[in-house]
TIDRENTOR-248657 format. One record per residue (C-alpha): x, y, z; residue number from 1; chain. Coordinates in Angstrom, 1 decimal. Example, Ala and Ser with C-alpha at 12.3 -4.5 7.8 and 13.67 -1.06 7.14 Angstrom:
TIDRENTOR-248657
- x  y  z  resi  chain
- 12.3  -4.5  7.8  1  A
- 13.7  -1.1  7.1  2  A
END
This chain:
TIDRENTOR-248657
- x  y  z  resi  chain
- 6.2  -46.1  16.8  1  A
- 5.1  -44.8  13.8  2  A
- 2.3  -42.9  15.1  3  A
- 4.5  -41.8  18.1  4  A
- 6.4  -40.0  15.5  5  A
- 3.7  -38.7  13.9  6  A
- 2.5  -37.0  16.3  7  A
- 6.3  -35.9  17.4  8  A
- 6.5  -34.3  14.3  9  A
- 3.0  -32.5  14.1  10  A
- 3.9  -31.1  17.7  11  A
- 6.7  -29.9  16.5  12  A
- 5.5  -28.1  13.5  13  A
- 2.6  -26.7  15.5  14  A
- 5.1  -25.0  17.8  15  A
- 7.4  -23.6  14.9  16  A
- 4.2  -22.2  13.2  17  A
- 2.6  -20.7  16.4  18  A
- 6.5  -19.2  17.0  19  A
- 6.3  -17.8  13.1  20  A
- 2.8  -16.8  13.9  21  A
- 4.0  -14.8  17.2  22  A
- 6.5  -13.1  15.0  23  A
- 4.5  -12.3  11.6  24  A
- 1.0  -12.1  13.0  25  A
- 1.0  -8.3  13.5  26  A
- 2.3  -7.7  10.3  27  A
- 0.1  -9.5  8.3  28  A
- 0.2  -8.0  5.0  29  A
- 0.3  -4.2  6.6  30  A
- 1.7  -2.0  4.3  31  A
- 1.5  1.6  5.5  32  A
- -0.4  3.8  3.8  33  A
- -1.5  7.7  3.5  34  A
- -2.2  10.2  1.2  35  A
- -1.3  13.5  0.5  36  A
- -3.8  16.2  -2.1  37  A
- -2.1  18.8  -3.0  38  A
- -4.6  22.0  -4.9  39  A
- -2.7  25.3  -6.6  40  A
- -4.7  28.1  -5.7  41  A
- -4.4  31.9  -6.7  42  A
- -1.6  32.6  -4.1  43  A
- -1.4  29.7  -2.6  44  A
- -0.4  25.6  -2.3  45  A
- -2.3  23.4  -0.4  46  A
- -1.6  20.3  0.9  47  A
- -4.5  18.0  2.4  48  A
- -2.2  15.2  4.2  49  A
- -3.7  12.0  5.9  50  A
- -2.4  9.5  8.2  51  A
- -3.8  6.3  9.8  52  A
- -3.3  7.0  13.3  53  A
- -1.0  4.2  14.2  54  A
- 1.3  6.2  11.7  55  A
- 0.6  9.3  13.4  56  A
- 1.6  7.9  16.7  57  A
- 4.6  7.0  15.2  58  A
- 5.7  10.3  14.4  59  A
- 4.3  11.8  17.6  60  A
- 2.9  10.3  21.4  61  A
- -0.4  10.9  21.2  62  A
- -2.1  8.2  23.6  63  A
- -1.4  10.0  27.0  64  A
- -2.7  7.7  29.2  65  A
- -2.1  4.7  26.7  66  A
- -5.2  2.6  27.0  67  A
- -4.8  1.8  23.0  68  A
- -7.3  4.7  22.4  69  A
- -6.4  8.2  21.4  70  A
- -9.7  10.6  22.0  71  A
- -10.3  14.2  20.5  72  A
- -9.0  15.9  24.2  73  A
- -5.8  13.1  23.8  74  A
- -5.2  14.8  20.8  75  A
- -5.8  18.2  21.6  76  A
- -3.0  18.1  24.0  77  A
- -0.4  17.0  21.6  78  A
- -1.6  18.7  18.7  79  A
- 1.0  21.8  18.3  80  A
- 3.5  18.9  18.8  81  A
- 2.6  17.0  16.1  82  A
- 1.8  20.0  13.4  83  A
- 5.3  20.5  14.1  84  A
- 6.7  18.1  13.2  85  A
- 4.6  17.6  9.7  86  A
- 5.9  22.0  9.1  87  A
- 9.3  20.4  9.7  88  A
- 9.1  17.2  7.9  89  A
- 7.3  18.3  4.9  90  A
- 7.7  21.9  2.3  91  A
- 8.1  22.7  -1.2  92  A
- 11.3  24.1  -2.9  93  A
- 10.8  26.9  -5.3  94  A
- 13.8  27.3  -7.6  95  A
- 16.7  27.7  -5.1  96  A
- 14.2  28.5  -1.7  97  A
- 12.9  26.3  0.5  98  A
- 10.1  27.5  2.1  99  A
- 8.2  25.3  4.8  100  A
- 4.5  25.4  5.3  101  A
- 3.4  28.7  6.3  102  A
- 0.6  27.6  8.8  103  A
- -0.3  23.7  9.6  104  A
- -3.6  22.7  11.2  105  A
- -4.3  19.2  12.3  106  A
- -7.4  17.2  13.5  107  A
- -8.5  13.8  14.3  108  A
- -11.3  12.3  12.5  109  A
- -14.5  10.1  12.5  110  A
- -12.4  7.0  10.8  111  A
- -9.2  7.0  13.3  112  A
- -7.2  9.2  10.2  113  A
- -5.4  12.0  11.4  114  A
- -5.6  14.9  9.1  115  A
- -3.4  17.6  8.2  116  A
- -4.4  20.8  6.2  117  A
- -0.6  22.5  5.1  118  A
- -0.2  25.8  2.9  119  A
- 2.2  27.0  1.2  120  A
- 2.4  30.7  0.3  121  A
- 3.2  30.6  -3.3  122  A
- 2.7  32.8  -6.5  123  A
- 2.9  32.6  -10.0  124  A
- 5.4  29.9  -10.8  125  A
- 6.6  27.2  -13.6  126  A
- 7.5  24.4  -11.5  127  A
- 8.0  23.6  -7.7  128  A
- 9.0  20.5  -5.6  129  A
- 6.9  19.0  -3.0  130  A
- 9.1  17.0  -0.4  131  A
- 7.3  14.7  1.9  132  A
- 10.2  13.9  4.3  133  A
- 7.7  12.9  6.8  134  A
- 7.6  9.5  5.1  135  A
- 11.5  8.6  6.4  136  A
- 9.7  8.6  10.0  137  A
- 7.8  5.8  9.5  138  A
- 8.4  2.4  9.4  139  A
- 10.1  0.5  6.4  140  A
- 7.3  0.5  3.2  141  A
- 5.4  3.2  3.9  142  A
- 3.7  3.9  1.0  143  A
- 2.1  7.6  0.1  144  A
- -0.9  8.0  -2.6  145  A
- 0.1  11.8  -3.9  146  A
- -2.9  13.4  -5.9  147  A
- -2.8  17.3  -8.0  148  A
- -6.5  18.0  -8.0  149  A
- -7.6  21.1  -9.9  150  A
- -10.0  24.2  -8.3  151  A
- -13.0  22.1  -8.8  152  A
- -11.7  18.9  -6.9  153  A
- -11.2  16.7  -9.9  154  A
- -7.7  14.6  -9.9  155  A
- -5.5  15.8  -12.6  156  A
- -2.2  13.0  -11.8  157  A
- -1.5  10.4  -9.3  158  A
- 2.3  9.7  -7.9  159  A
- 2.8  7.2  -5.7  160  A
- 5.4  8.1  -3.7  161  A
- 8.2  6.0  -0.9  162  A
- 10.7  6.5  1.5  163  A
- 13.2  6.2  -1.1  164  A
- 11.8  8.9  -3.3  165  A
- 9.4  11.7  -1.3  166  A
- 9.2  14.5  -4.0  167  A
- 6.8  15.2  -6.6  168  A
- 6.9  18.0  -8.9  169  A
- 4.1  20.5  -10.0  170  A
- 4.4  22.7  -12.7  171  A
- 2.4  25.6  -13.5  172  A
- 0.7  23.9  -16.5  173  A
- -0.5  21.1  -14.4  174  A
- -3.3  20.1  -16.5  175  A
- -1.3  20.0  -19.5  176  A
- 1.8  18.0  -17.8  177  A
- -0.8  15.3  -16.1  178  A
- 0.2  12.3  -18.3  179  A
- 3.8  12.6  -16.9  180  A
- 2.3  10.9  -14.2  181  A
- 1.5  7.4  -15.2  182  A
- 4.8  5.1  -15.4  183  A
- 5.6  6.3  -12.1  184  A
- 2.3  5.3  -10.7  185  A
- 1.8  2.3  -12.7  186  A
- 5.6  1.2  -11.2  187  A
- 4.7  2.3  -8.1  188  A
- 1.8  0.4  -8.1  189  A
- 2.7  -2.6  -9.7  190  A
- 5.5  -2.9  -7.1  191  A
- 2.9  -2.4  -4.5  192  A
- 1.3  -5.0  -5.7  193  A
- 4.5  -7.0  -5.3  194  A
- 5.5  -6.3  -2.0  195  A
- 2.2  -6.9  -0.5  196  A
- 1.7  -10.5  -1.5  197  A
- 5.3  -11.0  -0.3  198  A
- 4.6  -9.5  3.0  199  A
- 0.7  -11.0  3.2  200  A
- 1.7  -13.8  5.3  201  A
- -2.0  -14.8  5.8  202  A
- -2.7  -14.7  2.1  203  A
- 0.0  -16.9  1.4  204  A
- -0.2  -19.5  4.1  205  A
- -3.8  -20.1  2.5  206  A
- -2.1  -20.4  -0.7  207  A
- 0.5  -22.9  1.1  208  A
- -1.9  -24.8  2.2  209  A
- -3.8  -25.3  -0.8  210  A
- -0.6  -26.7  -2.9  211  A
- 1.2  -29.0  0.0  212  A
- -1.2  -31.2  -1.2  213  A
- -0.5  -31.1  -4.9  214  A
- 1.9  -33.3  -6.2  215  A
- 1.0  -32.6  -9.9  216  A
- 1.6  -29.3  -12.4  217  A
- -2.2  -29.6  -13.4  218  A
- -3.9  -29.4  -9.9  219  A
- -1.2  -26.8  -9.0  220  A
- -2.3  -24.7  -11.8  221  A
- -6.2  -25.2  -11.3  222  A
- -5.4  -23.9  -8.1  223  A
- -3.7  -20.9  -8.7  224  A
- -5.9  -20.2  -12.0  225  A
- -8.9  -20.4  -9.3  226  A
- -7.4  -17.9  -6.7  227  A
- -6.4  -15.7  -9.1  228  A
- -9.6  -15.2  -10.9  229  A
- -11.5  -15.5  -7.5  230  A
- -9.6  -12.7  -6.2  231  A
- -9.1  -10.7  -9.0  232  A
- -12.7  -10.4  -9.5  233  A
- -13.8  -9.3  -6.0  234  A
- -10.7  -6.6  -6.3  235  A
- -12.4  -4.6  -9.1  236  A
- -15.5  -4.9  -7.4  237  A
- -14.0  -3.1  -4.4  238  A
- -11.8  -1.2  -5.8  239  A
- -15.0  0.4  -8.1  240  A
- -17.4  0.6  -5.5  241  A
- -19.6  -1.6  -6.7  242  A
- -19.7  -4.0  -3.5  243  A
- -17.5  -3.7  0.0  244  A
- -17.1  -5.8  2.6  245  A
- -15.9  -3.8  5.4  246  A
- -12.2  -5.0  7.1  247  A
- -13.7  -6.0  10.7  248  A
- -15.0  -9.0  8.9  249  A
- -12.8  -9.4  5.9  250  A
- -9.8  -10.2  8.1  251  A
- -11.2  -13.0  10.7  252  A
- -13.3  -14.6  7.2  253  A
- -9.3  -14.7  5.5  254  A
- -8.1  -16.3  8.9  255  A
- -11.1  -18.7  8.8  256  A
- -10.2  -19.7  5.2  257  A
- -6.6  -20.7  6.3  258  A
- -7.9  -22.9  9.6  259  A
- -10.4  -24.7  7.2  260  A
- -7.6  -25.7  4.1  261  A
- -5.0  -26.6  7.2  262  A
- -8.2  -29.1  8.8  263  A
- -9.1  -30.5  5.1  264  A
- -5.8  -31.1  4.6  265  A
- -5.5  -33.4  7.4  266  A
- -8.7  -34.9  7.6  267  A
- -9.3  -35.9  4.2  268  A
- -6.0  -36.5  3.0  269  A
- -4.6  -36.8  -0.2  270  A
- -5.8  -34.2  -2.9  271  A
- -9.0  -33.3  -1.9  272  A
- -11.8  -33.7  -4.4  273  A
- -13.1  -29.9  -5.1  274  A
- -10.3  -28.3  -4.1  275  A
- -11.1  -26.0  -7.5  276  A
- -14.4  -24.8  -5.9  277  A
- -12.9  -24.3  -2.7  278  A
- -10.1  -22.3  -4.1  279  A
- -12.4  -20.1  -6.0  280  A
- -14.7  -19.3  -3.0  281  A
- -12.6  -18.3  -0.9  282  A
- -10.9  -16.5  -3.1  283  A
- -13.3  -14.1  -3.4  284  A
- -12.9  -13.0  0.5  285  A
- -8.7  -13.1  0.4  286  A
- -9.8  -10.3  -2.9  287  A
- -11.8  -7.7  -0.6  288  A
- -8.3  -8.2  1.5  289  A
- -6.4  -7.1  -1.5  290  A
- -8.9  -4.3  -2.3  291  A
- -8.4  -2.4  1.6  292  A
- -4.8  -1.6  0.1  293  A
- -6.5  0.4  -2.7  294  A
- -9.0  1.9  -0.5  295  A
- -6.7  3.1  2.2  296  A
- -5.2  4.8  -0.9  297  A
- -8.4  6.7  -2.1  298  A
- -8.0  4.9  -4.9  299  A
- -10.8  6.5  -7.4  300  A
- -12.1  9.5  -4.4  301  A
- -11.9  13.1  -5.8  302  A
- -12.3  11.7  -9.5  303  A
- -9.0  10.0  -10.1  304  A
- -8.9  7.2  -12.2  305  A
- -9.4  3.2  -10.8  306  A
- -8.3  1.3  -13.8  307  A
- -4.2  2.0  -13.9  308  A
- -4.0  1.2  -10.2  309  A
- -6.1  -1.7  -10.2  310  A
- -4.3  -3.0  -12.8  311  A
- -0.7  -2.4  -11.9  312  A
- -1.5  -3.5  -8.2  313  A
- -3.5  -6.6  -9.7  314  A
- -0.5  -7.4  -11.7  315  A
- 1.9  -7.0  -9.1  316  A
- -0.3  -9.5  -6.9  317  A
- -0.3  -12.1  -9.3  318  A
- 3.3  -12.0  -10.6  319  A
- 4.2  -12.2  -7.0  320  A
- 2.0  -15.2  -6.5  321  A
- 3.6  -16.9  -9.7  322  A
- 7.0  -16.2  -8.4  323  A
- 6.7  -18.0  -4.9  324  A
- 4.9  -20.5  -6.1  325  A
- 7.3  -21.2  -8.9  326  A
- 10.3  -21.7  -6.2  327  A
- 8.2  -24.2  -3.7  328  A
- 6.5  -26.2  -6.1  329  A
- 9.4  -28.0  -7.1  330  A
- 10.2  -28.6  -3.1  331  A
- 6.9  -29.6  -2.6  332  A
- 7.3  -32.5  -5.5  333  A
- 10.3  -33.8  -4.9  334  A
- 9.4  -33.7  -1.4  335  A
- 5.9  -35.5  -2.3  336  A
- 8.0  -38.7  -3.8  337  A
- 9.6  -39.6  -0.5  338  A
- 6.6  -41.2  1.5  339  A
- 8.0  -40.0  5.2  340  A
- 6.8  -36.8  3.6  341  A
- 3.8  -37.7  2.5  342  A
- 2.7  -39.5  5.7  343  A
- 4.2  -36.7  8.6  344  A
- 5.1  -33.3  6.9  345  A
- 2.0  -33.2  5.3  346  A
- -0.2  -33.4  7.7  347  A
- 2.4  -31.8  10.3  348  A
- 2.7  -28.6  7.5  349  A
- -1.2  -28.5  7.9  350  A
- -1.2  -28.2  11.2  351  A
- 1.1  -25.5  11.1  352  A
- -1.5  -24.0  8.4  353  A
- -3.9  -24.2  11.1  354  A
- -2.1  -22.8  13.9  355  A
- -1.5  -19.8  12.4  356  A
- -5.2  -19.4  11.4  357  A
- -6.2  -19.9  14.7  358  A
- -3.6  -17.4  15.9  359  A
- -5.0  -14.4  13.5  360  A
- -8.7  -15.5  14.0  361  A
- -7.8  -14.7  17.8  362  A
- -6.0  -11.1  16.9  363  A
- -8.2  -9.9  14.2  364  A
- -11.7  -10.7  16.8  365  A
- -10.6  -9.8  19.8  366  A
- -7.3  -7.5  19.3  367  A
END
């Protein structure tokens, strides 16, 4: 009987998590990203803006024949279409004129970016606003990296900017005003940071799995002092250039981390002995994870700085981490004293773990 309901229960669980994994998988800790590098020239602003193209395609059709693949004569086609929305979606303001781009050209690159050049006839002036309304046609959390580089390419400031707030100023002193940059990016960020642990259902499954087995503050901590170092240290790495490892196998490696804590979990039972080692290990990969949000960014191209954003997203991360974990922990202990628990959530929670592992090995290989 008692294995009959073991088994009842680990069905169940399996279902619920391949039904979660159904809904979630797809959004896996996707946060979307682009950037837009603005350059004041003699009589003109410029605007370089960049969008991955399944953010392009939001804003305009551009897979005719939709086969999931959008080819240079695909996007030739609907070209005009989509520079006009971008001239309609994006302009500067100039003391009480609007004045929209004055010419918009678009291509499709080698990386599957679609980029946009914009300018801006403009003159002499002491300040101007940039409005990136483009960014309230695309799906909740789109995120956009705003850089003021100067005539020799070199970053001057660094806004992150959202849906909820799409305009950056530029004054005419740019190089002296750069500094006016920093809380806003460092907030910006920081909450980055924040919101991608919170919607990086893989990363925190993994992390899931590694504490429904603790039943103690000191392996809980251990653990999360582990991950956090683990992937904190891969981060900079990335994020600096000094060592990348590229997406195609970052993602199915983070999938095969989760499928292997959910199988320990059940097969060895208990806290496994190790778990520290483990933890730390794999680490490392979930942190090359974390560093693609920095990298879709430009993060540290054209000269800007890597240490504020690495920071404030790194902080983000981890406060997030301590956060969740500080309101399941106590669930998981009280749970742990009631042996029913112990004997079929465990391992049925596990099996959920590795459900959902299998489920984004499968997408991130062969989707």
């Amino acid at each position: 009987m008692k294995v009959f309901l073991q088994i009842r229960w680990m069905r169940l669980l399996a279902g619920l998590g391949l039904a979660a994994g159904l809904a979630l998988g797809a959004r896996a800790h996707e946060v979307g990203l682009s950037t837009a590098v603005a350059q004041v020239r003699t009589q003109a602003v410029t605007v370089e803006l960049t969008f991955a193209l399944k953010d392009a395609e939001e804003l305009a059709e551009l897979d005719a024949n939709r086969d999931g693949q959008v080819t240079a004569t695909e996007f030739a086609t609907r070209e005009d279409e989509y520079n006009e929305i971008i001239a309609t979606t994006c302009g500067l303001r100039l003391g009480d004129a609007f004045i929209p781009p004055a010419s918009v050209r678009s291509l499709l690159d080698t990386s599957n970016n679609v980029v946009s050049l914009l300018e801006f006839p403009v003159g002499m002036f002491e300040r101007l606003d940039l409005h990136f309304e483009v960014i309230r046609e695309l799906p909740a959390g789109h995120r956009t990296l705003f850089s003021l580089v100067n005539a020799a390419g070199q970053t001057i400031t660094e806004r992150l900017l959202n849906q909820n707030s799409p305009v950056t100023t530029i004054r005419g002193d740019a190089e002296a005003s750069a500094p006016a940059g920093v809380l806003p990016s460092f907030a910006g960020f920081f909450w980055l940071g924040v919101e991608h642990i919170g919607i990086g259902y893989d990363h925190l499954m993994f992390l899931f799995g590694l504490l429904l087995v603790t039943h103690r503050f000191r392996d809980a901590f251990v653990v999360i002092s582990c991950f956090t170092l683990a992937h904190s240290i891969t981060l900079a790495v990335a994020t600096f250039d000094l060592l990348n490892l590229p997406g195609e196998y970052t993602e199915p490696l983070i999938a095969a981390t989760i499928i292997y804590v959910g199988a320990e979990n059940i097969l060895r039972r208990g806290h496994p002995r190790g778990r520290w080692l483990l933890t730390f290990l794999f680490g490392l990969i979930h942190g090359f994870g974390f560093a693609s949000v920095l990298r879709d960014l430009g993060v540290g191209a054209r000269g800007g700085g890597v240490t504020m954003p690495l920071l404030a997203f790194n902080l983000g991360v981890e406060l997030g981490q301590i956060a969740i974990a500080a309101m399941a922990l106590p669930i998981i202990w009280r749970l742990h004293r009631n042996p029913a628990f112990v004997r079929y959530l465990v391992p049925g929670g596990s099996a959920v773990v590795v459900v959902l592992g299998v489920f984004w090995l499968i997408q991130r290989v062969w989707f």
